[in-house]
C-alpha positions in Angstrom: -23.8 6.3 4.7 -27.5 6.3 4.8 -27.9 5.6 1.3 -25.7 2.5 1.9 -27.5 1.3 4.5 -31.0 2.0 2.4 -29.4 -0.3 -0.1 -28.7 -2.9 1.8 -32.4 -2.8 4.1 -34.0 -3.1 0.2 -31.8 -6.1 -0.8 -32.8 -7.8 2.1 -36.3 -7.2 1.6 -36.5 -9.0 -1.5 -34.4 -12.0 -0.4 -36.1 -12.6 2.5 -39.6 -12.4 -0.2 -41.0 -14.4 -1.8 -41.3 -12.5 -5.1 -39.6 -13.9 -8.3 -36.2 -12.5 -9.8 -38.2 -9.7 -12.2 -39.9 -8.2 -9.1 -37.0 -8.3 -6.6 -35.1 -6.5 -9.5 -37.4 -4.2 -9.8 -38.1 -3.3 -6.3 -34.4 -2.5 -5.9 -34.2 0.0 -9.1 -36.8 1.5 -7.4 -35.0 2.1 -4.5 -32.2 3.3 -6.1 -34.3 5.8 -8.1 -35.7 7.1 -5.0 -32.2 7.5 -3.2 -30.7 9.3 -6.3 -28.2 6.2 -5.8 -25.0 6.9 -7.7 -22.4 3.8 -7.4 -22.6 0.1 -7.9 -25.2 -2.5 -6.5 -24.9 -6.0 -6.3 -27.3 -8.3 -4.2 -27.0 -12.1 -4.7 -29.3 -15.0 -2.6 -27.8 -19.1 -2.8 -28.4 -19.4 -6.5 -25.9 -16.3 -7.7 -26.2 -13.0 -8.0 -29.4 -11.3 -9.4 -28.8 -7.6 -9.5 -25.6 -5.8 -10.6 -25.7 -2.2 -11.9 -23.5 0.8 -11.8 -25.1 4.5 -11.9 -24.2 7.9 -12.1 -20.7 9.4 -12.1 -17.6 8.1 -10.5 -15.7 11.0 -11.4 -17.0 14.6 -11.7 -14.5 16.6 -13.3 -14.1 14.2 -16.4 -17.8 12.6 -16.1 -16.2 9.3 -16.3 -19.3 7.3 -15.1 -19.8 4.4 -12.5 -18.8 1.2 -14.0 -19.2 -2.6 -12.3 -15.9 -3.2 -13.7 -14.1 -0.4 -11.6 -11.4 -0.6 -9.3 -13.1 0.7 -6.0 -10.8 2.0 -2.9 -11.9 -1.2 -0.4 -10.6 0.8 2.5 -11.8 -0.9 5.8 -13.4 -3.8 4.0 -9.8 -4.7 4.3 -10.2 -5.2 8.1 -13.0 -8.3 7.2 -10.3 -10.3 5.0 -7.1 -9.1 7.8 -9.5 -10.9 10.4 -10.1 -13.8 8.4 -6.4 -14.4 8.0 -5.6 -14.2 11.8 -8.7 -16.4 12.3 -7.0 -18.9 10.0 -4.3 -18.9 12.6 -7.1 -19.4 15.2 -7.9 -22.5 13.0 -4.9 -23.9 13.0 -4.4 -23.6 16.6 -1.8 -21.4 16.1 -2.9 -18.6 18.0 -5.5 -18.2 19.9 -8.2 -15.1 20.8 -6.5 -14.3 24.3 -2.9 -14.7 22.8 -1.6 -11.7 24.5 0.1 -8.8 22.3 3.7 -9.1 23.5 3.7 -13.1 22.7 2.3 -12.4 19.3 4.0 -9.6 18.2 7.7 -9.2 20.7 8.7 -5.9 18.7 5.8 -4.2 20.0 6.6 -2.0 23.3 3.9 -0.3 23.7 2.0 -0.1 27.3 -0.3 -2.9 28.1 1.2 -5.1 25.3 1.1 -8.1 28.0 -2.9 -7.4 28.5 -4.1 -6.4 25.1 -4.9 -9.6 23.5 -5.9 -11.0 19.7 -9.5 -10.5 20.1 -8.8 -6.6 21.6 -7.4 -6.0 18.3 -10.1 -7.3 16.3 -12.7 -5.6 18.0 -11.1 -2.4 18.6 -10.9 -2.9 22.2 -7.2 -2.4 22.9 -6.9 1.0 23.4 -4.5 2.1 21.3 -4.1 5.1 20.2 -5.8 6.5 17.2 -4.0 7.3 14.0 -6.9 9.8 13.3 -5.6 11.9 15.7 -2.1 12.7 14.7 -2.4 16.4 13.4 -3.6 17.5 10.0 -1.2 17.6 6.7 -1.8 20.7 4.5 -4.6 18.7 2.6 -6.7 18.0 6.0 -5.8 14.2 6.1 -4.3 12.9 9.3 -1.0 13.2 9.5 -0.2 9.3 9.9 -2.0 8.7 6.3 0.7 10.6 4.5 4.3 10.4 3.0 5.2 12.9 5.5 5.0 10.6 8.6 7.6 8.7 9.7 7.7 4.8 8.4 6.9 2.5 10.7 4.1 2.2 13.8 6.1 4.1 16.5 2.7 6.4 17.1 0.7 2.9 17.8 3.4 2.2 20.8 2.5 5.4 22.2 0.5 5.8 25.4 -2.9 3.7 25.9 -6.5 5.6 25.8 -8.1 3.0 27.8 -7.6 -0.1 29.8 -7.8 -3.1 27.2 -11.6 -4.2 26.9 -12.6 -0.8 28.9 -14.7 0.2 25.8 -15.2 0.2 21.9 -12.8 2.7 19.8 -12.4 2.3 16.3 -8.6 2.4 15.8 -6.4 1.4 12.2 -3.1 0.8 14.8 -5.3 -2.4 15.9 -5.0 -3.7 12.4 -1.7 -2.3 11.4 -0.8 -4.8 14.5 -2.5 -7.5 13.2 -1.1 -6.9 9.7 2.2 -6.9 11.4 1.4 -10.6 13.5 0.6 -12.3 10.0 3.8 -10.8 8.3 6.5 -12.1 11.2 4.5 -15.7 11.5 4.0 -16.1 7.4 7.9 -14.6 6.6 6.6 -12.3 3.7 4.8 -9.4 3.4 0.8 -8.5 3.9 0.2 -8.0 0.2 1.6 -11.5 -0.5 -0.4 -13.5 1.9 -3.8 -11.2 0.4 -2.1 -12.5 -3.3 -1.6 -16.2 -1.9 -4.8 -16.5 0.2 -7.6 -14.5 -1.8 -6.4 -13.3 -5.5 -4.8 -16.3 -6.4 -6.7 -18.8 -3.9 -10.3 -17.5 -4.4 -9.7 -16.3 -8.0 -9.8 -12.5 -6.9 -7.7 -11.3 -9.9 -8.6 -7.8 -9.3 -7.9 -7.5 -5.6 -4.8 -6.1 -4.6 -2.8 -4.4 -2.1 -1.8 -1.0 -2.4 1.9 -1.1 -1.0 5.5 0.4 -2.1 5.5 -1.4 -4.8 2.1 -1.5 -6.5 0.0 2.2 -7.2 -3.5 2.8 -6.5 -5.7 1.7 -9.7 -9.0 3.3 -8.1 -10.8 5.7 -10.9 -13.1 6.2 -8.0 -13.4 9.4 -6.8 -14.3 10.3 -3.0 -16.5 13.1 -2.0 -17.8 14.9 0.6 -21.0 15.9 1.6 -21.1 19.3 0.3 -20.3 17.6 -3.2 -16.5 18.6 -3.1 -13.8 15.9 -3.8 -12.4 14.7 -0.8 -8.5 14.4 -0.1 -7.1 11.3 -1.1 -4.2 10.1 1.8 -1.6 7.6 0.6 -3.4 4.5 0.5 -0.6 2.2 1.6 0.2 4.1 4.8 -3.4 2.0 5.9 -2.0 -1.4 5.3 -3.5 -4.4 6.8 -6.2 -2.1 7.8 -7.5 -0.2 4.8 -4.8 -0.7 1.7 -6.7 -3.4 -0.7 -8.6 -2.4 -3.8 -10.4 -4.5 -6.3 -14.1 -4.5 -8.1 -17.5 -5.1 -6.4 -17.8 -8.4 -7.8 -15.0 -10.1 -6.1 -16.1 -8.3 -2.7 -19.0 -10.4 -3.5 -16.9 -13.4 -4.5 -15.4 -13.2 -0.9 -18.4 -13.1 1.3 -19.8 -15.8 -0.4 -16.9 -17.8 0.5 -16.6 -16.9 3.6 -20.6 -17.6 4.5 -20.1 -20.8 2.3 -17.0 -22.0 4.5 -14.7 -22.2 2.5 -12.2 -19.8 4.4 -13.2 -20.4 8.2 -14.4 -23.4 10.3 -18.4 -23.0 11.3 -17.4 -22.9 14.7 -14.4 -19.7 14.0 -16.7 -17.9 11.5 -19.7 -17.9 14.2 -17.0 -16.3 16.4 -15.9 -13.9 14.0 -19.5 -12.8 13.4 -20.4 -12.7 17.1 -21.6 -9.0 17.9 -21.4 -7.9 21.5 -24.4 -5.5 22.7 -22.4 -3.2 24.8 -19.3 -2.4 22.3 -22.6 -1.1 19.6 -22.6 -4.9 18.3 -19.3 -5.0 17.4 -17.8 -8.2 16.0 -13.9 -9.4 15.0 -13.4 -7.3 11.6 -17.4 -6.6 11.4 -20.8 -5.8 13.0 -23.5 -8.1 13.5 -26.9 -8.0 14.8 -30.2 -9.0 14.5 -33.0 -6.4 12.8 -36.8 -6.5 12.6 -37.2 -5.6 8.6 -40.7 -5.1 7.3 -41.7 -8.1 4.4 -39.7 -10.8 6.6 -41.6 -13.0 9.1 -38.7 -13.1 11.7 -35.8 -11.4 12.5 -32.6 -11.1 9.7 -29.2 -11.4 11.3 -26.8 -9.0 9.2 -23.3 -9.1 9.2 -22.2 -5.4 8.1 -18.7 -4.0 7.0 -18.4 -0.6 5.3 -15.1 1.3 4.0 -15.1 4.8 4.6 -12.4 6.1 2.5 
């Protein structure tokens, strides 16, 4: 994690510079050299991109090597383009942020479902409980993330943690929820509207989501700290929270929409990318803040969104 956010305090550096291309370039290998970086880099500014490289291995027991062309695991990522799609509803004036959970979603009978609202959800403020916590299968993955638990979101309708709004919890049953909102107001499934709305809409061809009826592609392998693979769970059990894959490049592709307007009013993607102070900056699918970063003459407002899987 700190190499990622090394990455991303050196790509910043150089955009908020002055120096040309071959120097910005430059000064990022550099950084990547001194991190012993191994993955893919891509850093664009308003003209295009100006930087994309893969290194080291992506998989260590056939040395199949880091590629920009590989399927990555998007994992939470998938939260940013979930959010956007509710926020299209926000657009539309179909919902709206304090839509409460019972209107939007009247299968859901869960406790506090008529006080746990839109923007709870999205900034894992609801109080829901956590699918991290169901026990541990025989590989050491939660028990929700396998083929072994039961179907369906009966553990999100358990018994609240917290009073909605109480406090910040990072939580995939807020986004399975959300997931679940789009599906009964679009009549067809999550993976379609990600098909309709980003892979066909924005040209994505690569992203996908990985659902009963389409297998992981990922080549990516996962690994721990101690250099051990990690256990992979079954991908579509995260849905709307964690389910798509696809290559860098059309993660790129997607932000640049998405700060270029083509996906969200001005005035809904502000909202989106508001961070509040007291939930750790916390915005609706993201975090944003404002850091001091040495080379820059004023403060650079980041908008942040990792995948952990």
């Amino acid at each position: 994690m700190c190499k990622t956010g090394l990455i991303a305090a050196a790509a910043l550096l150089m955009l908020c510079s002055t120096a040309q291309a071959d120097s910005r370039t430059g000064a990022v290998d550099d950084v990547l050299e001194r991190a012993s970086f191994q993955g893919v880099v891509m850093a664009a500014d308003r003209s295009g991109t100006f930087y994309s490289q893969a290194r080291g291995i992506a998989n260590r027991a056939n040395a199949t090597p880091h590629d920009v062309e590989s399927v990555w695991r998007w994992a939470s990522v998938t939260k940013q383009l979930t959010a956007v799609l509710i926020m299209q509803h926000v657009d539309a004036g179909e919902l709206s942020l304090d839509t409460a959970l019972a209107d939007a979603l009247p299968e859901f009978t869960g406790g506090n479902r008529a006080k746990i609202t839109i923007r709870h959800l999205l900034q894992h403020t609801s109080g829901l409980p956590n699918p991290d916590q169901t026990p541990p299968a025989a590989n050491g993955v939660p028990s929700f993330y396998t083929e072994g638990f039961p179907v369906g979101n009966a553990w999100c309708n358990g018994p609240s943690t917290s009073a909605p709004g109480e406090r910040f919890a990072y939580n995939n049953c807020d986004y399975l929820l959300l997931g679940r909102i789009l599906e009964q107001r679009a009549k067809t499934r999550y993976s379609d509207l990600v098909r309709e709305k980003f892979a066909a809409g924005l040209k994505l061809d690569s992203v996908a989501v990985v659902d009963a009826n389409r297998a992981p592609r990922s080549i990516v392998t996962g690994y721990r700290d101690d250099g051990t693979a990690a256990a992979t769970p079954a991908l579509k059990r995260f849905g709307a929270a964690g389910a798509i894959e696809g290559v860098p490049a059309d993660m790129l592709t997607f932000d640049r929409a998405l700060i270029d307007g083509k996906l969200l009013s001005d005035r809904n993607r502000e909202i989106l990318w508001t961070g509040e102070p007291k939930f750790g900056y916390a915005a609706l699918g993201a975090w944003a803040f404002t850091a001091n970063i040495r080379g820059c003459a004023d403060g650079v407002r980041l908008i942040e969104r990792r995948g952990e899987i």
